[in-house]
C-alpha positions in Angstrom: 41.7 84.6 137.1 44.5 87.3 136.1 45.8 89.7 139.0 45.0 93.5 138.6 48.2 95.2 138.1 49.2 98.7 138.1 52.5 100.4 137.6 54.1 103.7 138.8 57.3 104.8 137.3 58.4 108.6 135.9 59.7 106.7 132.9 57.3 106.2 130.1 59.2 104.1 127.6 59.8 101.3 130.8 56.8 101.4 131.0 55.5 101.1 127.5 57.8 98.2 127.0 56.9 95.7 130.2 53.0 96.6 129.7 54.0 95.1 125.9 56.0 91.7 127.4 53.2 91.4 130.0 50.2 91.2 127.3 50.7 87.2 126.9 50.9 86.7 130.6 48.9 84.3 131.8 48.7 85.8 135.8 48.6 89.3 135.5 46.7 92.5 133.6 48.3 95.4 133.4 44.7 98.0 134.2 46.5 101.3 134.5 49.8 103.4 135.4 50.8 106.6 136.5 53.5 108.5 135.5 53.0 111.2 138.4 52.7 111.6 142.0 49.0 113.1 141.9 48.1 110.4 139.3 48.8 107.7 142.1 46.0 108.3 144.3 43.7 108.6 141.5 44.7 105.3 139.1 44.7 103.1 142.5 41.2 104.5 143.4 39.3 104.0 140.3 41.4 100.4 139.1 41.4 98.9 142.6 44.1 96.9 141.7 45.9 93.6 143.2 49.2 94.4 143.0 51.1 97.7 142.7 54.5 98.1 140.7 56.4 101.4 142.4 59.0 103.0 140.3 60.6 105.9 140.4 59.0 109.2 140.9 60.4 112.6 141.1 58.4 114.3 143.4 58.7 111.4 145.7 61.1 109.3 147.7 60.3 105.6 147.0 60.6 104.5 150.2 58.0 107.3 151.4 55.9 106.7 148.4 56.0 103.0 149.4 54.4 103.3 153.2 52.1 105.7 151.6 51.0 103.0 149.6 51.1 100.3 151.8 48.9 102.4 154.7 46.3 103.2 152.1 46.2 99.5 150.2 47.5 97.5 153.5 46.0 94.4 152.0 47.6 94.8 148.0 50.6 93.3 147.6 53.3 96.1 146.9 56.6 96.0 144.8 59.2 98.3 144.5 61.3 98.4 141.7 64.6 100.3 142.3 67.3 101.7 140.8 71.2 101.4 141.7 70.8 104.9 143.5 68.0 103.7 145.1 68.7 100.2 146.7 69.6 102.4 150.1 66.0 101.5 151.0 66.1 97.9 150.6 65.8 97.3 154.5 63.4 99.8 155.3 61.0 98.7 152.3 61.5 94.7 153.6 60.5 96.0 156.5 57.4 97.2 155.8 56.7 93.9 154.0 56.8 95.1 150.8 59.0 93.1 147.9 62.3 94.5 146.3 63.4 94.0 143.0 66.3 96.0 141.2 66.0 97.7 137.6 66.0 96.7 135.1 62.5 94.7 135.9 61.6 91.0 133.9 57.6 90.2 133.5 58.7 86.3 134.5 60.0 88.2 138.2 56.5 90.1 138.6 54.5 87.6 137.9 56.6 85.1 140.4 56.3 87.5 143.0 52.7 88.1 142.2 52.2 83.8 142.5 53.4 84.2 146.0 52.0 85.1 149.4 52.4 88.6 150.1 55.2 89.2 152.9 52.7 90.2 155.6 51.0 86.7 155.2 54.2 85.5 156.0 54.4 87.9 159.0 50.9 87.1 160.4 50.2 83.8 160.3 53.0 81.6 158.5 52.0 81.1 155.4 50.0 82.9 152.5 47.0 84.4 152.6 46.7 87.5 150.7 44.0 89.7 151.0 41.2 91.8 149.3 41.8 95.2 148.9 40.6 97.7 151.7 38.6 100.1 150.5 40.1 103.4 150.1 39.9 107.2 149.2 41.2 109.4 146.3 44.4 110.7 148.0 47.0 109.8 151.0 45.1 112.8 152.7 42.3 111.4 153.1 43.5 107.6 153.6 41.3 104.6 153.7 39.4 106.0 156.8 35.7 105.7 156.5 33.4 108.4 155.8 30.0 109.2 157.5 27.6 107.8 155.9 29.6 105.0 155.3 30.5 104.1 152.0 28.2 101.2 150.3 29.7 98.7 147.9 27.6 98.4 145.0 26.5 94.9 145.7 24.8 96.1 148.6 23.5 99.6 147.6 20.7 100.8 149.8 20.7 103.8 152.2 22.2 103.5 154.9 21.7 105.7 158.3 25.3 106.9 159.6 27.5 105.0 161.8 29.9 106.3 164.1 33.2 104.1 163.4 36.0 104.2 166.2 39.2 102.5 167.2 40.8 102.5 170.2 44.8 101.8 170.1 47.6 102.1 172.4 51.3 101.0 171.0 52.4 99.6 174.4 49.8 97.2 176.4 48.7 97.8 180.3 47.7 101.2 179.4 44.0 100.9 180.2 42.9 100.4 176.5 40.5 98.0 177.1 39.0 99.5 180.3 38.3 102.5 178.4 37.2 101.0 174.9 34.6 99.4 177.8 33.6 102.9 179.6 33.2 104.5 176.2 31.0 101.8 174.7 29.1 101.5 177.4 28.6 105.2 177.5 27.6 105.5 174.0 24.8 102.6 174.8 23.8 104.7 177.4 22.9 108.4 175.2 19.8 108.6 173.6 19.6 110.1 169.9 16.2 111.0 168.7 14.4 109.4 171.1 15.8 106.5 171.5 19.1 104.6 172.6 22.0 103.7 170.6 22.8 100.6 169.0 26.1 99.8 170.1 29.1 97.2 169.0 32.4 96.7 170.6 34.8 94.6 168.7 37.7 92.9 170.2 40.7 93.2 167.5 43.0 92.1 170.4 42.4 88.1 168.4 45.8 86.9 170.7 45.7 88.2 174.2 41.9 90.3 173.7 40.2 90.2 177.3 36.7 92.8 176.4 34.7 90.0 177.6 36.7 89.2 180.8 36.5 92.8 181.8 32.3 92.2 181.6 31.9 89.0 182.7 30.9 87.6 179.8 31.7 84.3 178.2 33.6 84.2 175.1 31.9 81.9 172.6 30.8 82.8 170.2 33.4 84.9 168.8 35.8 85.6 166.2 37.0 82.6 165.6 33.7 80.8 165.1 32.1 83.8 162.6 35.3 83.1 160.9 34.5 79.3 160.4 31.0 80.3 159.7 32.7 82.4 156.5 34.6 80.1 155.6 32.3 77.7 155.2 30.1 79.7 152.9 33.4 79.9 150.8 33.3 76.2 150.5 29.8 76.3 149.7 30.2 78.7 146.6 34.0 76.5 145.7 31.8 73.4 145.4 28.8 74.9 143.7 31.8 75.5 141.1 33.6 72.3 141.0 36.3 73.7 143.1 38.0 71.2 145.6 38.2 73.5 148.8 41.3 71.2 150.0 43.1 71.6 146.7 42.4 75.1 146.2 44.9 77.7 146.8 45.3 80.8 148.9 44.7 83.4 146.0 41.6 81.3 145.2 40.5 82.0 148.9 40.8 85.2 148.7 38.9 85.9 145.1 36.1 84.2 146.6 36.4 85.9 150.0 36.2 89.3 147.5 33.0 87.9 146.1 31.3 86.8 149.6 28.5 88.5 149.9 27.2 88.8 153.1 24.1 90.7 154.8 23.4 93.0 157.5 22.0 90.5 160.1 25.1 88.1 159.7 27.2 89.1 162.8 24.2 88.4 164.7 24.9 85.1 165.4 28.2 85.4 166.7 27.1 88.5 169.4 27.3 88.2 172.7 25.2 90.6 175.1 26.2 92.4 177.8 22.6 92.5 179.9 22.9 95.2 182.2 23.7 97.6 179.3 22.7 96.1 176.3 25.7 96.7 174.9 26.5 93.9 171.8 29.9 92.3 171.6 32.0 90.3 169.0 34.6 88.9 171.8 38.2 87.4 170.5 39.0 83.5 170.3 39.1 81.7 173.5 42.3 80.0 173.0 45.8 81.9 171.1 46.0 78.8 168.0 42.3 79.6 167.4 43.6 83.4 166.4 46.0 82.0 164.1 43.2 80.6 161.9 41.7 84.4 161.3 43.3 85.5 158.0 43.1 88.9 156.3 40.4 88.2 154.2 38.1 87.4 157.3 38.6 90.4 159.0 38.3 92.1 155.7 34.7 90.3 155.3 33.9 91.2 158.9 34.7 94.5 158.6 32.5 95.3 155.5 29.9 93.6 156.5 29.9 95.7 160.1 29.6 98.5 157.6 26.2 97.3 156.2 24.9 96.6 159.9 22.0 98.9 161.8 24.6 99.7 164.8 25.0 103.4 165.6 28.4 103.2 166.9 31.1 100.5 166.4 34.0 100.6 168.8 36.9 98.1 168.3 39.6 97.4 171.2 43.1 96.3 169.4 46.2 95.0 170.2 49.4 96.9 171.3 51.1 96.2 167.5 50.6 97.0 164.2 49.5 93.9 162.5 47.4 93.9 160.0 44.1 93.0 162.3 44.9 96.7 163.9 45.8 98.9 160.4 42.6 97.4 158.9 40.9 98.6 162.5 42.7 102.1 162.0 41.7 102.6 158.3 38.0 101.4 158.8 37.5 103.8 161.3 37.0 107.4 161.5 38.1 108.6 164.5 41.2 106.8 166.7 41.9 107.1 170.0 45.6 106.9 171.2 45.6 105.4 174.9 48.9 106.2 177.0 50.0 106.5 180.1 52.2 109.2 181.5 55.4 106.9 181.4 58.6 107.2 179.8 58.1 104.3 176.9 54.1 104.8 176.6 54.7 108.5 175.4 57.9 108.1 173.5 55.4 105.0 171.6 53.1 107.4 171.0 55.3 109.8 169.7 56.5 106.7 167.5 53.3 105.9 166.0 52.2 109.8 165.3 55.3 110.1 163.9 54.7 107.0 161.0 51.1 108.4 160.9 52.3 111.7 159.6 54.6 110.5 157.1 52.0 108.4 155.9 49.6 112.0 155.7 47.0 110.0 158.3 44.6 112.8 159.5 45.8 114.2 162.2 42.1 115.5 163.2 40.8 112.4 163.7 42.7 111.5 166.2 42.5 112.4 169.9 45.1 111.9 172.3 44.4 110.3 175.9 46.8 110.1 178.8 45.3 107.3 181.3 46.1 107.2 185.1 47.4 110.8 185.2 48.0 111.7 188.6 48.7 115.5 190.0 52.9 115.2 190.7 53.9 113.7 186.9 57.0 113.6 185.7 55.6 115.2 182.6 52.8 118.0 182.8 50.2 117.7 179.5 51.6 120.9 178.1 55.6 118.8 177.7 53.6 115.8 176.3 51.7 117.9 174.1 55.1 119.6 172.7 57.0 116.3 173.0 54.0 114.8 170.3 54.3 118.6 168.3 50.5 118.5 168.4 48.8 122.6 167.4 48.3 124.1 170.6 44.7 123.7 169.8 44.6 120.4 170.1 43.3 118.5 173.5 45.1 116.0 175.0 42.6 114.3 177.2 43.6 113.0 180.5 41.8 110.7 182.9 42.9 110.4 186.7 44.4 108.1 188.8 41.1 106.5 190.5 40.4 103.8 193.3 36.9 103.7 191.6 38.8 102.4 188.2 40.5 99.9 190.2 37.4 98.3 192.2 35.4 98.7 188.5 38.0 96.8 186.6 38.4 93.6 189.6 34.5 94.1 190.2 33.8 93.9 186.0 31.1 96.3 185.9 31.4 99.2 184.1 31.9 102.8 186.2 29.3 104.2 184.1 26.7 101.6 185.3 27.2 102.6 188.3 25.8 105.1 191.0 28.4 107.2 191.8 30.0 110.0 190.0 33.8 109.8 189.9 36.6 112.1 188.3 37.3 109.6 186.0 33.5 108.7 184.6 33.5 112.4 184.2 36.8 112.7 182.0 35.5 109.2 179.9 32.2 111.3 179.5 34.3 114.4 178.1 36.6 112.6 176.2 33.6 110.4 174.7 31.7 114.0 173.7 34.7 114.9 171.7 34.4 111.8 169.8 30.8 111.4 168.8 28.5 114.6 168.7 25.0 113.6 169.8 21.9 114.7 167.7 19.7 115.4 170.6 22.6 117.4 172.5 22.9 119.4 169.5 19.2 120.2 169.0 18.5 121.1 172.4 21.1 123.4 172.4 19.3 125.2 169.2 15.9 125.4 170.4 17.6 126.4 174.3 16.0 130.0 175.2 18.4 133.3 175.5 17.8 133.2 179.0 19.1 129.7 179.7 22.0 129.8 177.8 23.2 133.2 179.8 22.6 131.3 182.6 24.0 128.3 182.1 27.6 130.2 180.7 26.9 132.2 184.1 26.9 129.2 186.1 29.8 127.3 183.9 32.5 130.7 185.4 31.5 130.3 188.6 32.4 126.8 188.7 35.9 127.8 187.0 
C-alpha cells in the first residue's frame, strides 16, 4: 500500500518536477500540494495524507509552519525541506521530531525517510510505530480539537448526542492534577441533565506514573494496557484472515490496519472499572511502567475514536506532566483543557512555557482555562501578576482553589470531597471552576423559565453576600 503524500513549497516548477520522478515510485502517491499558506490547511484536510513535504513558503517561516503542522497532524510523519538560508532551523525542527533534508530534494531520499519510523516513534517507545492520522479541522485556528457534536467517521455514521470532551494538564507534576481531574469527574457524575445523571469517563493518559485509581481505591486491572492487547489482537485476527504473518509484519502494516479497525461503541466496556459510591466509569493506566511501553500511537489513536462513538456525556482524561504524544493526542481530542499550576516559581514559568508554544501554534486560547491549585492568602504572586506574567485578556479567569486541610485528609482518605458532607472552600472553587467548563442543560433552562421576581431576588441576595 503506497503512502499519501503531500507537498508544500512556493516554487511550482520543484514541484512539478519531483511529482514527475515520484509517479513510478513504488511507496509513495503524491495526492495534492499547496503552493500557499491558506492552501495548507485546506489540501491537508480534505487529502488526509501520510506524510507532509514542507517547503518554502513566503508568508511563513518554515520552522513555524513546521510546529503548526506537527500540532495539527501530531501523528503524520513531517519533512522539511530547506534551503541554504534556511538550514538555521535544523535543531529546532529535530527537535520537534520532524526530519530535515536540504534542497535540492531526491524521490530515492523521500521515499527512504517515508520507509522509516517517524522520529517520535523513536522518542516514545524505541523503535517505530507510526501512527494514523488524528483527525483534524480546516485551519491552524481551529486545530485538531473536537467539536460538539463530535465529529463521526463515516464508517460509523449515526447520530450521535453531544459529549463534553476535557483534558486536564499540568507541565510540572505534584500540582494536584489528578486530585482535581477526580473532584471534577466526580462532580460531573453528580449533575443531572434532563432528568437524569451523567454518564461519566475519566481516562488516565498518565500510562507511566498514572495513579487515578490509587486516588479512589480502586484496583487497576483492567486497564490500558489490557484494551490495548485486546486491539491488538483483533489486528491479528483481520492480518491472518489475509494471509498476513502478524510476527513478520511490519510497523507501517500495523498501523494501516490499526486505520482500518473498526471498533464499536460498547468496546471500552470491558476494560472499565467502576467507582461504586459515585458511579463514575474509569479506564485506569498499566499496573506496571514496561506494560506502558507496549501502548503505541495507533492504540491510543483507536481508543480515542472509539471514546468518540461511546454514550458518555462527559470524558475527562488526567495526563502526564510532558508532552508525549499520549498527552498532544489528549489535548487535540479535547475541547476544552485545563492548565493545573501551583503558585510556585517553576509551575508558573511552565505554564507560561506551554501557553507560549500553544500560541505559536494558534491553539485556541478560549478553550483553555487557567487554574492555580493550593493558593494560599500571603503568595508570592497575587492572580492579577500571574495573569499578566501569562499575557491572558483581562477578561479572562484564572481560577484558583485554596490551600485546604479538607484536600489533604480527602486525598490520604481516597474519597472524593465532593462525596462528602461538608462544604469546604475548595469543593466550592472545583464546583465554579467545573461550571465554567461544562454548561448544564437543566441550569440553563431553569434559569429561562425562573419568574421576574426570583431572579431580582436572587441578584439581591447575590450583593449582599459581596
Amino acid at each position: 500500500m503506497k503512502k499519501r503524500l503531500v507537498l508544500i513549497d512556493e516554487d511550482v516548477l520543484a514541484l512539478t518536477e519531483l511529482k514527475q520522478r515520484m509517479i513510478a515510485s513504488q511507496f509513495l502517491s503524491v495526492i495534492g500540494e499547496a503552493h500557499q499558506i491558506e492552501d495548507v490547511w485546506k489540501v491537508l484536510q480534505t487529502e488526509q495524507p501520510d506524510l507532509i513535504l514542507v517547503g518554502s513558503l513566503r508568508q511563513a517561516e518554515i520552522g513555524v509552519l513546521c510546529q503548526q503542522i506537527r500540532f495539527v497532524c501530531p501523528q503524520v510523519t513531517v519533512i522539511a525541506t530547506c534551503s541554504a538560508k534556511e538550514l538555521h532551523w535544523e535543531p529546532f525542527l529535530r527537535n520537534l521530531q520532524i526530519w530535515v533534508l536540504a534542497k535540492p530534494v531526491q524521490p530515492e531520499q523521500v521515499e527512504l525517510l517515508s520507509m522509516q519510523p517517524s522520529p517520535s516513534s523513536y522518542m516514545q517507545s524505541g523503535m517505530g510505530t507510526g501512527a494514523p492520522l488524528v483527525p483534524m479541522q480546516s485551519s491552524p485556528s481551529a486545530f485538531a480539537v473536537a467539536e460538539s457534536p463530535v465529529a463521526t467517521p463515516a464508517y460509523l455514521a449515526k447520530k450521535e448526542k453531544p459529549k463534553h470532551l476535557i483534558t486536564v494538564y499540568g507541565p510540572k507534576g505534584g500540582v494536584g492534577k489528578t486530585f482535581l481531574s477526580r473532584e471534577l469527574a466526580v462532580y460531573f457524575r453528580q449533575v443531572p441533565q434532563n432528568g437524569r445523571p451523567l454518564k461519566v469517563l475519566a481516562v488516565d493518559f498518565n500510562l507511566d506514573l498514572g495513579t487515578f485509581a490509587t486516588s479512589l481505591n480502586l484496583p487497576r486491572t483492567p486497564n490500558l494496557f489490557t484494551w490495548a492487547q485486546a486491539i491488538d489482537q483483533q489486528i491479528v485476527a483481520m492480518m491472518q484472515r489475509e494471509g498476513i504473518d502478524s510476527e513478520t509484519a511490519g510497523p507501517q502494516e500495523w498501523q494501516d490496519y490499526a486505520t482500518s479497525l473498526r471498533l464499536g461503541a460498547d468496546e471500552v466496556e470491558p476494560f472499565i472499572v467502576v467507582h461504586e459510591q459515585s458511579g463514575l466509569h474509569i479506564l485506569t493506566s498499566p499496573r506496571e511502567i514496561r506494560q506502558s511501553f507496549e501502548i503505541k500511537d495507533y492504540h491510543l489513536y483507536v481508543m480515542l475514536e472509539t471514546l468518540k462513538q461511546s454514550d458518555y456525556d462527559v470524558i475527562l482524561i488526567d495526563t502526564a506532566p510532558d508532552t508525549s504524544d499520549a498527552t498532544i493526542q489528549a489535548l487535540f481530542f479535547s475541547q476544552r483543557v485545563v492548565l493545573v499550576g501551583t503558585p510556585v516559581v517553576d509551575a508558573i514559568e511552565n505554564i507560561q512555557r506551554l501557553l507560549k508554544l500553544l500560541r505559536e501554534a494558534e491553539y485556541p486560547e478560549e478553550r483553555i482555562q487557567v487554574c492555580i491549585n493550593r493558593l494560599q492568602r500571603k503568595e508570592m504572586f497575587t492572580l492579577e501578576e500571574i495573569r499578566a506574567y501569562f499575557q491572558l485578556h483581562p477578561g479572562k479567569t484564572i481560577f484558583s482553589i485554596p490551600d485546604d486541610d479538607e484536600v489533604k485528609r480527602s486525598i490520604n482518605a481516597g474519597m472524593p470531597i465532593m462525596l462528602g458532607q461538608q462544604r469546604s472552600a475548595a469543593r466550592d472553587a472545583i464546583e465554579k471552576l467545573a461550571k465554567s467548563i461544562v454548561t448544564m442543560e437543566d441550569e440553563t433552562a431553569a434559569k429561562k423559565t425562573a419568574k421576574p421576581k426570583e431572579k431580582a431576588r436572587s441578584s439581591m441576595w447575590s450583593w449582599l453576600r459581596r
